[in-house]
C-alpha positions in Angstrom: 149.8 85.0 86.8 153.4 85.6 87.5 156.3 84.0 85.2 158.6 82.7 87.9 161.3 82.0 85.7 161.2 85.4 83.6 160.7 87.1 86.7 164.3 86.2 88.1 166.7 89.4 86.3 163.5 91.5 87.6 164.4 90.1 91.4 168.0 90.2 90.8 168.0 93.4 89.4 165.4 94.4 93.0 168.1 92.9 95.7 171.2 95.1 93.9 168.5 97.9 94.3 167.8 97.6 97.5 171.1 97.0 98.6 172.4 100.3 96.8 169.5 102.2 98.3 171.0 101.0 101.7 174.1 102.3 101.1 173.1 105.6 99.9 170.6 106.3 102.8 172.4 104.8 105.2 175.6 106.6 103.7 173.6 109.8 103.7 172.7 109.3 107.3 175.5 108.8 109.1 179.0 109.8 106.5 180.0 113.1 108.2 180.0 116.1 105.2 179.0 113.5 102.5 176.9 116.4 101.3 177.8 119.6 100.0 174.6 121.4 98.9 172.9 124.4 100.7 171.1 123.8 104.3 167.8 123.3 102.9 168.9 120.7 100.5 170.8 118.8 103.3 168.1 118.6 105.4 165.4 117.3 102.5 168.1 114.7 101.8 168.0 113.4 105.7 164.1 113.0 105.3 164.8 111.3 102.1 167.1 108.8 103.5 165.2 107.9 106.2 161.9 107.4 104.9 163.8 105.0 101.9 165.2 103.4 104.9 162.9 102.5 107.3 159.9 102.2 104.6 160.5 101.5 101.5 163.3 99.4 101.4 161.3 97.2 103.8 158.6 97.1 101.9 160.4 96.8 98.8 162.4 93.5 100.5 158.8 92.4 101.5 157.2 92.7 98.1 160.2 90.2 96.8 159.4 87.6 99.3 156.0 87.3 98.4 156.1 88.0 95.4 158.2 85.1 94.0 155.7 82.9 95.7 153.3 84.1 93.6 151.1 86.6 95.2 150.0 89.4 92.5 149.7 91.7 95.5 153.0 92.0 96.3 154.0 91.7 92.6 152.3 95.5 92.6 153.7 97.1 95.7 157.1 95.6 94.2 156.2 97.4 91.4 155.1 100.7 93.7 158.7 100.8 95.3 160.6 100.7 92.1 158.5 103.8 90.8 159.5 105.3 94.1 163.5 104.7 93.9 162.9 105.9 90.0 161.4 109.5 91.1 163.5 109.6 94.7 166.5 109.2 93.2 166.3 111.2 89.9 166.8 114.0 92.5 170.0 112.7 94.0 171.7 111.9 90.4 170.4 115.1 89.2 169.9 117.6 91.4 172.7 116.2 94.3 175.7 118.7 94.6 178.3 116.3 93.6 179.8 113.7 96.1 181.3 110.6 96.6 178.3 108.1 96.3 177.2 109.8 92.9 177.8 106.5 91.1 176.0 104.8 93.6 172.7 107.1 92.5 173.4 106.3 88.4 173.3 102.6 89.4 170.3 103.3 91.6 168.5 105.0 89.2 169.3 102.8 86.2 169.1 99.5 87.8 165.4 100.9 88.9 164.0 101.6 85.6 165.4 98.1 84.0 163.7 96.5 87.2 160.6 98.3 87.0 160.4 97.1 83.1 161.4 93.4 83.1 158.7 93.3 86.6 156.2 94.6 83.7 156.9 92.9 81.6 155.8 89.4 83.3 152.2 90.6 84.0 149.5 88.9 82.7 147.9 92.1 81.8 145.2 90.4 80.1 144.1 88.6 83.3 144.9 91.5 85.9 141.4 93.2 85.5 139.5 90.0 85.9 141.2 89.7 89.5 139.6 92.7 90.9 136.4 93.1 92.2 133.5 94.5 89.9 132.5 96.7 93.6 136.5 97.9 93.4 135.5 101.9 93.3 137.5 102.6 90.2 135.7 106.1 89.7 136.4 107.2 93.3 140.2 106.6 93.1 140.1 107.6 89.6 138.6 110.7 90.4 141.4 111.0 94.0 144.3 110.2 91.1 143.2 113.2 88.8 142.8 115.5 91.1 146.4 115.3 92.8 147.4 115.9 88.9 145.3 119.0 88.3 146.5 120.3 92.1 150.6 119.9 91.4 149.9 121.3 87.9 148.4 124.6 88.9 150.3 124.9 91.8 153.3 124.4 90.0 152.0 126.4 86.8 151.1 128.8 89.1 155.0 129.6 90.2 156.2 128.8 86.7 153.5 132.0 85.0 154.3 134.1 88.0 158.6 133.8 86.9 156.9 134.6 83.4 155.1 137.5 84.4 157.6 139.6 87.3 161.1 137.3 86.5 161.0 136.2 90.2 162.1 132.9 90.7 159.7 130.7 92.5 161.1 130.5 96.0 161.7 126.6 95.9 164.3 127.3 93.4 165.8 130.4 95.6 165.7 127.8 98.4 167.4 124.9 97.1 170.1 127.3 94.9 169.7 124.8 92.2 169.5 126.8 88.2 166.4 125.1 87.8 163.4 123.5 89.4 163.9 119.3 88.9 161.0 118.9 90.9 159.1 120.6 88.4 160.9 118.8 85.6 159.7 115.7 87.2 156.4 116.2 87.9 155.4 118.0 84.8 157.2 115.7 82.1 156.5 112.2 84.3 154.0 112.6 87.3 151.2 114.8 85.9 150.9 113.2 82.4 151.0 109.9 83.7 148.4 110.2 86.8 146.4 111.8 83.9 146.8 108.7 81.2 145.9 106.4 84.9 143.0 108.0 86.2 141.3 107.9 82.5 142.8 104.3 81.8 141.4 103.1 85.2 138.2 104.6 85.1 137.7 102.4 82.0 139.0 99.7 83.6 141.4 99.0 82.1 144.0 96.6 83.1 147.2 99.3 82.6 144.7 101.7 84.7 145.2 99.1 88.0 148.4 98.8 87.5 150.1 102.2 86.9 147.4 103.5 90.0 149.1 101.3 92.2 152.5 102.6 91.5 151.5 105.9 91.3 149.5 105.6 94.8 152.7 103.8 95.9 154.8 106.5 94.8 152.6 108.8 96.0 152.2 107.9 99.4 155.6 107.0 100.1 157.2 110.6 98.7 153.9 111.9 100.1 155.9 110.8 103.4 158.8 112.5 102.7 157.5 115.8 102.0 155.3 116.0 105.2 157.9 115.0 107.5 160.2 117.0 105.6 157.4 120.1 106.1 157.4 119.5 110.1 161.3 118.9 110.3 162.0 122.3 109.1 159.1 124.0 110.4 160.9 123.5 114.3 163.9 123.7 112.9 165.6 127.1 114.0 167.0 128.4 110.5 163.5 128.0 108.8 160.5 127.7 111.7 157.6 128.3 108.8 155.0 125.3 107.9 155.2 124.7 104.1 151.7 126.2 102.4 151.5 123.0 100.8 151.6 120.5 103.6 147.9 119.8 103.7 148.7 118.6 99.9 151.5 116.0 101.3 148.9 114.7 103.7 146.4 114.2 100.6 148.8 112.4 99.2 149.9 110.1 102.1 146.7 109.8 103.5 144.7 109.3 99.7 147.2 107.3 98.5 147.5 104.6 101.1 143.7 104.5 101.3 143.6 104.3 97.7 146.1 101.4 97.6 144.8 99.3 100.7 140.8 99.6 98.3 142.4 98.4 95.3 144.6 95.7 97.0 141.9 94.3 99.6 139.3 94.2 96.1 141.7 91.9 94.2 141.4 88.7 94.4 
């Protein structure tokens, strides 16, 4: 199933990531001023750093172990946390006031997308579908997958037309004091399209369909961490005290996505 030999720049390229996400969250953590964007901004990139800390570099570190002894369900939560640094840290290279670990976020974020490639790239994709269950609900966690697409699309559509329609800016924009929205950028070049291609691929069964739905359950549940701690952080915090209208959307995706991911994982064999 797994190449072991092809496999090593993948794992090499993996440690270097992990190592560089410890040094940017722990850096983020704990540098005093090492950030120089608005209030807001600081505090999203303090839930950022510690969720990459204590969870997904963990996991990520985990994934590795087993992987490299052969176990395909590690090889796809490997995969999983290299879609996450990819997404997590687009937003520090791009959308980070700049500081003194910015060249630590262009290696992150490179080093992520060769990794996530080359671990690909020694799937037996031809033998991947096989492994899972003929009981594994596909249509269920198809069905979960599309409709966290259609959801971020119109609610992000919805702020996008309204700009169109009065020329106010959607308030996460006014929030963050960034010229643009790159959450938006992400999720409606990357996130929607490619949950979109997934749900259809995996409701087919299709072998790409299992593996992009576990990176994009992975990703989602792990960012889907993020946002809802986030959400409460600032809700008690003094300078903001207001729940986010979309937190019951963060839960969705924590609480779909790791259900999601534990179905398809328990149902391969």
């Amino acid at each position: 199933m797994i190449n072991q030999f092809n496999l090593k720049p993948a794992f090499t390229l993996s440690v270097i990531v992990s190592i560089l996400a410890i040094v940017a969250s722990v850096g983020g953590l704990l540098i005093p001023n090492l950030y120089h964007d608005n209030e807001f901004v600081k505090s999203a990139w303090f839930t950022n750093d510690l969720i990459t800390l204590i969870v997904v570099i963990p996991l990520l570190l985990t994934s590795l172990l087993f992987a490299l002894k052969g176990s395909l369900r590690w090889q796809l939560v490997w995969m999983g946390m290299l879609g996450y640094m990819i997404y997590n840290f687009a937003f520090y290279l791009f959308g980070a006031a700049f500081n003194n670990l910015f060249l630590v976020y262009v290696a992150l974020f490179s080093s992520s997308i060769a990794a996530l490639i080359l671990g690909l790239s020694n799937l037996n994709v031809n033998d991947i579908a096989l492994r899972f269950s003929p009981k594994t609900p596909v249509k269920v966690i198809s069905i979960y997958i599309m409709l966290i697409a259609i959801m971020l699309f119109f609610v992000e559509m919805g702020m996008i037309s309204n700009y169109f329609q009065t020329g106010a800016l959607p308030e996460t924009i006014k929030l963050t004091g960034h010229p643009t929205s790159i959450v938006f950028a992400l999720d409606l070049s990357i996130v929607v399209p490619v949950s979109v291609v997934t749900a259809f691929l995996l409701w087919k069964q299709n072998t790409w369909g299992y593996i992009l739905g576990m990176i994009m359950l992975l990703k989602g549940f792990t960012y889907g961490l993020v946002l809802s701690i986030g959400t409460a952080l600032l809700a008690y915090s003094p300078a903001f005290g207001k729940w986010d209208p979309l937190m019951p959307l963060y839960l969705l995706l924590v609480i779909g996505g790791f259900i999601c991911c534990w179905i398809l994982l328990k149902n391969l064999k």
